[in-house]
ROPA-135391 format. One record per residue (C-alpha): x, y, z; residue number from 1. Coordinates in nm, 3 decimals. Layout:
<nodes>
<node><xx>X</xx><yy>Y</yy><zz>Z</zz><n>NUM</n></node>
...
</nodes>
This chain:
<nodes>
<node><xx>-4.912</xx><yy>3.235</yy><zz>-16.202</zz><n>1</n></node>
<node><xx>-4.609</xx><yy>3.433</yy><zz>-16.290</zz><n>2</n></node>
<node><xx>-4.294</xx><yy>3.396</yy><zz>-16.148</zz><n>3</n></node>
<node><xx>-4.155</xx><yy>3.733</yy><zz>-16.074</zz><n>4</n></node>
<node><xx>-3.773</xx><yy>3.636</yy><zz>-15.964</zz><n>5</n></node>
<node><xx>-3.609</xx><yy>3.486</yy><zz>-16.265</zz><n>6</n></node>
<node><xx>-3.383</xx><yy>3.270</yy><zz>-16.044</zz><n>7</n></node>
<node><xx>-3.651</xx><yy>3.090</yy><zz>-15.904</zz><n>8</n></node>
<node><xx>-3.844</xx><yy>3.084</yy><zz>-16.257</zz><n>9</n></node>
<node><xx>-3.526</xx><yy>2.949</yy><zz>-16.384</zz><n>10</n></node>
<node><xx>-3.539</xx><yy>2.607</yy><zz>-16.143</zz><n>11</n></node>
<node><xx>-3.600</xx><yy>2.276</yy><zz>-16.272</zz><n>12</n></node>
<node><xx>-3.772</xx><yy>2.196</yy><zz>-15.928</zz><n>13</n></node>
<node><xx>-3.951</xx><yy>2.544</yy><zz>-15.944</zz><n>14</n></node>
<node><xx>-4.140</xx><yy>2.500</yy><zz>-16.270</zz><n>15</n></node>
<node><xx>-4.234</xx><yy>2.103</yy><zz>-16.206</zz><n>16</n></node>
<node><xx>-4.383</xx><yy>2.243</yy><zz>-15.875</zz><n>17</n></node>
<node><xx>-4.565</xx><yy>2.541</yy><zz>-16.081</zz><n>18</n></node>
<node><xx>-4.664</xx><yy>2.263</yy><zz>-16.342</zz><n>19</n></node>
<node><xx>-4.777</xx><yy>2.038</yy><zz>-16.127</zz><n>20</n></node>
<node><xx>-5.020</xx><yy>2.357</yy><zz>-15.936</zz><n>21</n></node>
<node><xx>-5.149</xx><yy>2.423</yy><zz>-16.272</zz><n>22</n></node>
<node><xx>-5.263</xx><yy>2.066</yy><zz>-16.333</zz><n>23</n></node>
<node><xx>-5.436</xx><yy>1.974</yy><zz>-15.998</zz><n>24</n></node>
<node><xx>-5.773</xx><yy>1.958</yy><zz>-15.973</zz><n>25</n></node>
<node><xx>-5.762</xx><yy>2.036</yy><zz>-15.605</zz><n>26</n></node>
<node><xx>-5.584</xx><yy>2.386</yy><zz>-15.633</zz><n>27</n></node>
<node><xx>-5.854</xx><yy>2.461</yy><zz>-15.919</zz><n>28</n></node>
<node><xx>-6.111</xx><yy>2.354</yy><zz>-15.658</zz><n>29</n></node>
<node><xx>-6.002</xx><yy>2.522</yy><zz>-15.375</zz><n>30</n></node>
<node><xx>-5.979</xx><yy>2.828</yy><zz>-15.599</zz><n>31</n></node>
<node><xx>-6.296</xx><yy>2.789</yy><zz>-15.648</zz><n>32</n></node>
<node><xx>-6.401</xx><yy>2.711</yy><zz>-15.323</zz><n>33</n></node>
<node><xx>-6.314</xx><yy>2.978</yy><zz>-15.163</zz><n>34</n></node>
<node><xx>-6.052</xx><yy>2.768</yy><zz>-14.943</zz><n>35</n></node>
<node><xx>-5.718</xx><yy>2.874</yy><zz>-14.865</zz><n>36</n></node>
<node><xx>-5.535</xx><yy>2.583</yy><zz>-14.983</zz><n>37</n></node>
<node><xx>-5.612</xx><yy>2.263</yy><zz>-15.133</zz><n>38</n></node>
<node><xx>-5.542</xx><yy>2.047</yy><zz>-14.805</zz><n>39</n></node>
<node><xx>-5.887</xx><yy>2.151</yy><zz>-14.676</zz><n>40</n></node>
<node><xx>-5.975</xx><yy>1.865</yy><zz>-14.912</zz><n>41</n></node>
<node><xx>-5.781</xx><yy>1.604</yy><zz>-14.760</zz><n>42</n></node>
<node><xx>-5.990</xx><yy>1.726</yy><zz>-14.398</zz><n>43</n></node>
<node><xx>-6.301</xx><yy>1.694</yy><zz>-14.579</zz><n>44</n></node>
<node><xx>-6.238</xx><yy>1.351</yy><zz>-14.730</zz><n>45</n></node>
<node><xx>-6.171</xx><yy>1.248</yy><zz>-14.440</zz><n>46</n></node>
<node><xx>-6.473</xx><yy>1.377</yy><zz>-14.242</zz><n>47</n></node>
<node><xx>-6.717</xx><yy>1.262</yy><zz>-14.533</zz><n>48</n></node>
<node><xx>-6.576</xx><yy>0.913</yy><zz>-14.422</zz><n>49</n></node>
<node><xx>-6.581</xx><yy>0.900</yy><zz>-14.085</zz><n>50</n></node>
<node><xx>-6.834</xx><yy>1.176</yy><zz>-14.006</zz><n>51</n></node>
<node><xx>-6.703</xx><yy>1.244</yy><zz>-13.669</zz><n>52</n></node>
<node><xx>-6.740</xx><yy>1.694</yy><zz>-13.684</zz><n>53</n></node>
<node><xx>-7.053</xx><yy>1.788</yy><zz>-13.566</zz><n>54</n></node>
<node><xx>-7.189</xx><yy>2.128</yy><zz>-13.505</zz><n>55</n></node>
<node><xx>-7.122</xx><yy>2.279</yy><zz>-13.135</zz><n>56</n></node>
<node><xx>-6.791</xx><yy>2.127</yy><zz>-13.084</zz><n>57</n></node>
<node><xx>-6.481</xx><yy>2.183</yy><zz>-12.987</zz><n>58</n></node>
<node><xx>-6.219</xx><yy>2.174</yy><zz>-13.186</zz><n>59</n></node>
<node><xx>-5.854</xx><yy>2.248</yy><zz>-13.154</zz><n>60</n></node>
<node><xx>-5.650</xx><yy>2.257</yy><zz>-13.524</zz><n>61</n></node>
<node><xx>-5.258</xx><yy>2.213</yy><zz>-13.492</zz><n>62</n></node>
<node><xx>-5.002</xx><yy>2.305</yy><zz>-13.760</zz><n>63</n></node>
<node><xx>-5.349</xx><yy>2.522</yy><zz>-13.910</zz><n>64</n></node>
<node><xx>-5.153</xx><yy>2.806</yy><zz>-14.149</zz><n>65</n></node>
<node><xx>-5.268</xx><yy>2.865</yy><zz>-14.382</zz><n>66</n></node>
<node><xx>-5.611</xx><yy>2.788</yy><zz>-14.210</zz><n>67</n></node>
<node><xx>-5.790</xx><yy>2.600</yy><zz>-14.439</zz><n>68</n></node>
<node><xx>-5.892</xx><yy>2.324</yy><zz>-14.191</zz><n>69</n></node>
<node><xx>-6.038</xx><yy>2.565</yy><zz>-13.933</zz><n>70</n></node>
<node><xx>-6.207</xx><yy>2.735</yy><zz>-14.217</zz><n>71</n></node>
<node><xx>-6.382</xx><yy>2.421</yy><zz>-14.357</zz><n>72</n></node>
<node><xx>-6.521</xx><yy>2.328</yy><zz>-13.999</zz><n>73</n></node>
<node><xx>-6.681</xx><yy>2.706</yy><zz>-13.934</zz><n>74</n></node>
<node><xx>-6.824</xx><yy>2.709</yy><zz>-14.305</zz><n>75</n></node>
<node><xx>-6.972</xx><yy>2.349</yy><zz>-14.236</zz><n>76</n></node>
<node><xx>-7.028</xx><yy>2.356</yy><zz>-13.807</zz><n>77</n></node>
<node><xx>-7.059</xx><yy>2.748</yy><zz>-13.787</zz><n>78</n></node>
<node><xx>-7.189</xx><yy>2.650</yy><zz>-13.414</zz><n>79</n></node>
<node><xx>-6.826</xx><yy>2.493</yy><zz>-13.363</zz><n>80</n></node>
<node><xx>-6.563</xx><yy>2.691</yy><zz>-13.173</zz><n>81</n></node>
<node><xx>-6.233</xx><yy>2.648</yy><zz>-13.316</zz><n>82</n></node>
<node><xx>-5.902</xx><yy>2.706</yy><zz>-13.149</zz><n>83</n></node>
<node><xx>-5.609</xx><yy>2.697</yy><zz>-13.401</zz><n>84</n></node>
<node><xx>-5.220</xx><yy>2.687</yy><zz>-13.396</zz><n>85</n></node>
<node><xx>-4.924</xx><yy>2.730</yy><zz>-13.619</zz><n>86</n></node>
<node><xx>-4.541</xx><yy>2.897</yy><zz>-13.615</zz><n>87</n></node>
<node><xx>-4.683</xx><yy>3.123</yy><zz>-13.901</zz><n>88</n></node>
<node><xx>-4.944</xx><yy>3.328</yy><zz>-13.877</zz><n>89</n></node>
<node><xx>-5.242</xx><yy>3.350</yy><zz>-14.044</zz><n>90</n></node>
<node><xx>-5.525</xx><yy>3.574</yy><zz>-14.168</zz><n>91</n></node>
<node><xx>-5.820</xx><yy>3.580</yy><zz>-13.937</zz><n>92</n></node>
<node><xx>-6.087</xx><yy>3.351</yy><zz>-13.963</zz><n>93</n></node>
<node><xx>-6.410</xx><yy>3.439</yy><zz>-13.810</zz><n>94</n></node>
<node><xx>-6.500</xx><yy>3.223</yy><zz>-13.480</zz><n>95</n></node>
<node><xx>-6.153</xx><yy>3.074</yy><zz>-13.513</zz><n>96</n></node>
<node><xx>-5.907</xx><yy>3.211</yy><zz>-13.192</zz><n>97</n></node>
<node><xx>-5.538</xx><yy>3.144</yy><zz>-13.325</zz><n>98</n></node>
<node><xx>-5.225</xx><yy>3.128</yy><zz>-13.133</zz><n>99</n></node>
<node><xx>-4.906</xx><yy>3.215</yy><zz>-13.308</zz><n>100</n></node>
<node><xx>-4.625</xx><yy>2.975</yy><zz>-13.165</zz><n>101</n></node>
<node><xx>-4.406</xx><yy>2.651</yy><zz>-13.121</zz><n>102</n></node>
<node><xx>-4.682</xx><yy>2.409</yy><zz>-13.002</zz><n>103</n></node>
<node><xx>-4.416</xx><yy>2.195</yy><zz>-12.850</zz><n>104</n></node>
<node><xx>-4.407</xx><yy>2.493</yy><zz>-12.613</zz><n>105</n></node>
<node><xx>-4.475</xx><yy>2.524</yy><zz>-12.264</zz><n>106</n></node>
<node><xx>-4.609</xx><yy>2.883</yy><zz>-12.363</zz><n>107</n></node>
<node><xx>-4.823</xx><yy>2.709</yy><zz>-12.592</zz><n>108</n></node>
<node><xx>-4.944</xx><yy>2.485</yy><zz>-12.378</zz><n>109</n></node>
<node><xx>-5.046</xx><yy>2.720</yy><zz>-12.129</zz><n>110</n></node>
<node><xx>-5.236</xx><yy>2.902</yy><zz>-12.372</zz><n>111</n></node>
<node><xx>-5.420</xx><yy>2.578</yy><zz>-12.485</zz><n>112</n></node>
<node><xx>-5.517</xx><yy>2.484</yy><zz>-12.138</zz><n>113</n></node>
<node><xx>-5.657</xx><yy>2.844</yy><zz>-12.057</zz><n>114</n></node>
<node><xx>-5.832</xx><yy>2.869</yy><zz>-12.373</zz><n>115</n></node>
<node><xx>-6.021</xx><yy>2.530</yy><zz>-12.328</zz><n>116</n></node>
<node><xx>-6.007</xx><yy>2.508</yy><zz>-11.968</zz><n>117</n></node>
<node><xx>-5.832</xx><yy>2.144</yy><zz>-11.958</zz><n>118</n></node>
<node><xx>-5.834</xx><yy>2.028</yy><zz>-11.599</zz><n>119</n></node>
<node><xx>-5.487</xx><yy>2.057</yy><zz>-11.407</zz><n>120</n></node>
<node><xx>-5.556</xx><yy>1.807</yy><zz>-11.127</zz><n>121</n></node>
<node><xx>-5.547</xx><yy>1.456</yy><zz>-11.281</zz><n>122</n></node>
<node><xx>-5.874</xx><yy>1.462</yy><zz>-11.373</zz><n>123</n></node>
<node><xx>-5.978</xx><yy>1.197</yy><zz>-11.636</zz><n>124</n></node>
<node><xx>-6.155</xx><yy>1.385</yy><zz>-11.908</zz><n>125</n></node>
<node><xx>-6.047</xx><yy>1.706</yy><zz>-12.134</zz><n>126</n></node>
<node><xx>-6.292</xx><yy>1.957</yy><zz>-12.282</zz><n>127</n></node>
<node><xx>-6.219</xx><yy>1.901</yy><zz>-12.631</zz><n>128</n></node>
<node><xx>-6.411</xx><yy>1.689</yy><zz>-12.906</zz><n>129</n></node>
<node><xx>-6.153</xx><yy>1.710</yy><zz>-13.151</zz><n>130</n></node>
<node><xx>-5.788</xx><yy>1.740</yy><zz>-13.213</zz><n>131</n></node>
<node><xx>-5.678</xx><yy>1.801</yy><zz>-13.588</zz><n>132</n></node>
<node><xx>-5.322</xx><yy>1.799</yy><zz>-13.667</zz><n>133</n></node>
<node><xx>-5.165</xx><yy>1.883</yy><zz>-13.990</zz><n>134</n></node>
<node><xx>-4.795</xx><yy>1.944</yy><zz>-13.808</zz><n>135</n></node>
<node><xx>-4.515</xx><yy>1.863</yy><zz>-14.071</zz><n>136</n></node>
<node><xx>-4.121</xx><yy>1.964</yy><zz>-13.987</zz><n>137</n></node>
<node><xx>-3.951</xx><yy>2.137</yy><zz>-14.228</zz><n>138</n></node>
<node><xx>-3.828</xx><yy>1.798</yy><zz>-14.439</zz><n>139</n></node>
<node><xx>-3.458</xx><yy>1.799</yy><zz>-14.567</zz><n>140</n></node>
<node><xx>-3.484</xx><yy>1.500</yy><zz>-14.802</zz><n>141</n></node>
<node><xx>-3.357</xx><yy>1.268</yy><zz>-14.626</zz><n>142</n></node>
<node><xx>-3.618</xx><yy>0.995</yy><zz>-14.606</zz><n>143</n></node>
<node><xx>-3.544</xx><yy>0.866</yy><zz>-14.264</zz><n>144</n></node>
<node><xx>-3.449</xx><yy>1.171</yy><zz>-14.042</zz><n>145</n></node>
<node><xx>-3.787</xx><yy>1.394</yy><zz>-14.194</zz><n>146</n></node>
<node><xx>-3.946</xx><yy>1.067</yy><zz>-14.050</zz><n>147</n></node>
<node><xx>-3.805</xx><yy>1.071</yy><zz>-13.738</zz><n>148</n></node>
<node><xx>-3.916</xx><yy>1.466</yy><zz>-13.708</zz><n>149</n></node>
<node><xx>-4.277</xx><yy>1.406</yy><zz>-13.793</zz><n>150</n></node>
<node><xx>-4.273</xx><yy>1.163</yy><zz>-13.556</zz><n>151</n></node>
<node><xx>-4.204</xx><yy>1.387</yy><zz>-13.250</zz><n>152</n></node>
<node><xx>-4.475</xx><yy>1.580</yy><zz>-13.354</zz><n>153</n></node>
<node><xx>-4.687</xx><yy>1.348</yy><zz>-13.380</zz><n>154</n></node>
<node><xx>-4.636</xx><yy>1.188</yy><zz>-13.048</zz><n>155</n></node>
<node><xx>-4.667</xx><yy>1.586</yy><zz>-12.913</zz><n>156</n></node>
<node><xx>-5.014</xx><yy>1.586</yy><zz>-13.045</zz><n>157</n></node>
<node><xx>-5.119</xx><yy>1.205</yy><zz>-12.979</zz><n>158</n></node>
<node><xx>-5.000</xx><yy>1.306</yy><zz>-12.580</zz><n>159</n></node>
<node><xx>-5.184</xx><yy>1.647</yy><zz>-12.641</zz><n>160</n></node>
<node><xx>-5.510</xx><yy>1.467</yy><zz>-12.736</zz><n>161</n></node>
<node><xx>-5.465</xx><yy>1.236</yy><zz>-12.441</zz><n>162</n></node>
<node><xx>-5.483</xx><yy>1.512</yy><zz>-12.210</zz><n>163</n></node>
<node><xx>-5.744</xx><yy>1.757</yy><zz>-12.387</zz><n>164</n></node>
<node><xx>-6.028</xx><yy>1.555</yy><zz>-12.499</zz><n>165</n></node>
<node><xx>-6.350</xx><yy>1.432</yy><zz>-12.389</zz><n>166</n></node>
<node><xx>-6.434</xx><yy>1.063</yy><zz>-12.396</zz><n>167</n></node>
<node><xx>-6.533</xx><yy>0.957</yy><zz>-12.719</zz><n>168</n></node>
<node><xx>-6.325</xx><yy>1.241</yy><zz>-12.919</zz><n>169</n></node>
<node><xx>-6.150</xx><yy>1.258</yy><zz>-13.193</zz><n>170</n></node>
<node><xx>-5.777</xx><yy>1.244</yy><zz>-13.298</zz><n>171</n></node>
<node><xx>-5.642</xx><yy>1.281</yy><zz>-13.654</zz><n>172</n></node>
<node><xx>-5.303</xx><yy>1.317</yy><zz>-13.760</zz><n>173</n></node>
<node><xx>-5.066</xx><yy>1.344</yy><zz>-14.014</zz><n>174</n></node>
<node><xx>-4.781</xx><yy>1.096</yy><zz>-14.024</zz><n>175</n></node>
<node><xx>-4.551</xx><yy>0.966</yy><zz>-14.296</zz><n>176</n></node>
<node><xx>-4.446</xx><yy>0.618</yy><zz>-14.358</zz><n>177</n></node>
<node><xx>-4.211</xx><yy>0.448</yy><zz>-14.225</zz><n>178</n></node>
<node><xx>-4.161</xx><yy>0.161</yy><zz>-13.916</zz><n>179</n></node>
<node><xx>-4.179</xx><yy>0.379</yy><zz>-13.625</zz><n>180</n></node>
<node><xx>-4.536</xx><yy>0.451</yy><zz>-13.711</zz><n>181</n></node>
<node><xx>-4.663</xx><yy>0.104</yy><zz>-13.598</zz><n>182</n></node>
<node><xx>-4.522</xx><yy>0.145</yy><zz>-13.290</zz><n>183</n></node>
<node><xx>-4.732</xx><yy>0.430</yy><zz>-13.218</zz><n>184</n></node>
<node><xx>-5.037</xx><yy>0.301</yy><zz>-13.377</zz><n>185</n></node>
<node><xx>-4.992</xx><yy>0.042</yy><zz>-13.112</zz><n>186</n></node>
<node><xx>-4.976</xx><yy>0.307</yy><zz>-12.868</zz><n>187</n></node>
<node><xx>-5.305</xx><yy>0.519</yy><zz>-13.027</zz><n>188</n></node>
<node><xx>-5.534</xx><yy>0.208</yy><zz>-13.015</zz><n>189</n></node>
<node><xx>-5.471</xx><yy>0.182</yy><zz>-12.700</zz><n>190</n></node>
<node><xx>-5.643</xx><yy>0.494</yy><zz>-12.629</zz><n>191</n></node>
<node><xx>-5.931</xx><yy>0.455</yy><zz>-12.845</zz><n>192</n></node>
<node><xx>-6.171</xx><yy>0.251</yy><zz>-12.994</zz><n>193</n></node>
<node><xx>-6.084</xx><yy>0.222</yy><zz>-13.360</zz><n>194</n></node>
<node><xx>-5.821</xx><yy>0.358</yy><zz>-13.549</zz><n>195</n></node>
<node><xx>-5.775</xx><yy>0.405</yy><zz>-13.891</zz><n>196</n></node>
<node><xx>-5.445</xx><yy>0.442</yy><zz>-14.095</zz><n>197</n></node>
<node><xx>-5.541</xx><yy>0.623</yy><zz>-14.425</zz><n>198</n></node>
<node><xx>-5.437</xx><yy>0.816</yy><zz>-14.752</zz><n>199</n></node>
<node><xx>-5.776</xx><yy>1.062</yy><zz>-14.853</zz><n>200</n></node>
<node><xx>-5.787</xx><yy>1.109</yy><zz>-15.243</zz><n>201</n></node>
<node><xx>-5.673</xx><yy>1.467</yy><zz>-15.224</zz><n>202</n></node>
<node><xx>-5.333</xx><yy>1.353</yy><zz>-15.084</zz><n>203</n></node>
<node><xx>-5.101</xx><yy>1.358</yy><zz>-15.350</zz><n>204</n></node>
<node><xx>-4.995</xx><yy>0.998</yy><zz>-15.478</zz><n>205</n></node>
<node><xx>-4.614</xx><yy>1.101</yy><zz>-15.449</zz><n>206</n></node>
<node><xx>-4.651</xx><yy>1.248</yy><zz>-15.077</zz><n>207</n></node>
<node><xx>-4.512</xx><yy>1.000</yy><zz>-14.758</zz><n>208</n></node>
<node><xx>-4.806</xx><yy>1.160</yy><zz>-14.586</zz><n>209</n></node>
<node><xx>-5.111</xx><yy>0.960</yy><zz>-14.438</zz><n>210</n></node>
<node><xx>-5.367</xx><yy>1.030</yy><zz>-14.172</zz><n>211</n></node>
<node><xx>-5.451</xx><yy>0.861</yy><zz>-13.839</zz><n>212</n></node>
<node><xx>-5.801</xx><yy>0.894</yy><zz>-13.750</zz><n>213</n></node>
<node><xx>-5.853</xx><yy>0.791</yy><zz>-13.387</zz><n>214</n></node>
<node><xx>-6.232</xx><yy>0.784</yy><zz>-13.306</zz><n>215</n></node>
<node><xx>-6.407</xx><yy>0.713</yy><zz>-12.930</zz><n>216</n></node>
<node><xx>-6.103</xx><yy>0.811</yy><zz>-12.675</zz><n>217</n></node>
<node><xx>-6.163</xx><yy>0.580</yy><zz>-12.404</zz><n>218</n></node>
<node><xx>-6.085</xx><yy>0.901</yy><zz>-12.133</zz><n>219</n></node>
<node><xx>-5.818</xx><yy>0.772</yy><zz>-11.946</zz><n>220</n></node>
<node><xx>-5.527</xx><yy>0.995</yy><zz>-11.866</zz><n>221</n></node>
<node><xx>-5.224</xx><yy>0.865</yy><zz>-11.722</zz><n>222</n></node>
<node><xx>-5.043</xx><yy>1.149</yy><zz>-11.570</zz><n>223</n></node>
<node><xx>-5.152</xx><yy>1.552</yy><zz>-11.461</zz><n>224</n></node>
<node><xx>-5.096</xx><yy>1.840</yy><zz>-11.734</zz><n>225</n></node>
<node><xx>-4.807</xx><yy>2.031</yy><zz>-11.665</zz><n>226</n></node>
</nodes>
């Protein structure tokens, strides 16, 4: 790759990152692949564990730009319909329906719930087999305040999930470390059978990142979508 803008070339923190491109195996792979961007990796570790996408489902994909969740599931559960989500957009993916917005949104929402056709009256059970989310703020280095904002989005999706999916779905999630994440683990297992706090291989070592993987939602819902 060649850096164009010799200011940006010129960085210390702009060549490591280009280095460190170069030398993983996962952007060679996903190269390869076909994929978008090496995270679909991290989605399909994570499925070849738990082996909870099936073909037929639905599934809704949060935070999806560049889209290379949403394109693993229609290359491996073409029968799968896919409704994805991000601030950015993205190039189309073929049986994916995208919505470009703030997913914290009541705009969002709205579109969500007349996409999948989530019951409005209190009723106990979504329409949705699984929610991905890959939602990460925009981190400013400091360790406890980017915590504190992937938190809020992760509590967004966890109540999202709540209300959208069938029972016995599926939640994963990104999260980073830190001590407010047991409280909503807590919270999560409440909610579902087992739960699962995990780092797949094709997370790099040096990230704060892990995944929650919430399997069998129990398909109780506490309070009416708005």
């Amino acid at each position: 790759m060649k850096i164009l803008n010799k200011k940006i070339a010129s960085k210390k923190s702009s060549a490591a990152w280009i280095q460190r491109q170069a030398a993983d195996p996962y952007v060679a792979r996903a190269h390869r692949d076909g994929y978008r961007a090496r995270a679909a990796y991290k989605l399909i570790e994570i499925n070849e564990k738990y082996k909870f996408l099936k073909n037929g489902q639905v599934v809704v994909d949060l935070g999806a730009a560049p889209g290379s969740w949403s394109q693993y599931v229609m290359r491996a559960f073409p029968r799968s319909r896919v409704f994805a989500m991000d601030l950015l957009e993205i190039v189309p993916i073929p049986g994916v329906e995208f919505y470009q917005g703030d997913f914290t949104t009541d705009d969002a929402l709205d579109w969500l719930v007349q996409k999948l056709n989530l019951p409005t009256d209190g009723a106990t059970h979504g329409t949705v087999d699984v929610v991905l989310s890959d939602m990460a703020p925009n981190t400013v280095g400091h360790k406890k305040t980017d915590h504190i904002r992937q938190m809020v989005l992760l509590e967004y999706a966890f109540d999202f999930a709540c209300r959208a999916l069938k029972p016995g779905g599926v939640f994963v999630a990104k999260s980073f470390t830190g001590g407010t994440t047991n409280e909503l683990l807590k919270q999560i297992r409440e909610k579902f059978e087992s739960v699962h706090h995990i780092k797949p291989p094709a997370s790099r070592k040096d990230s704060v990142e892990m995944f929650i993987v919430a399997l069998g939602f129990k398909g109780e819902m506490d309070e009416k979508i708005k």
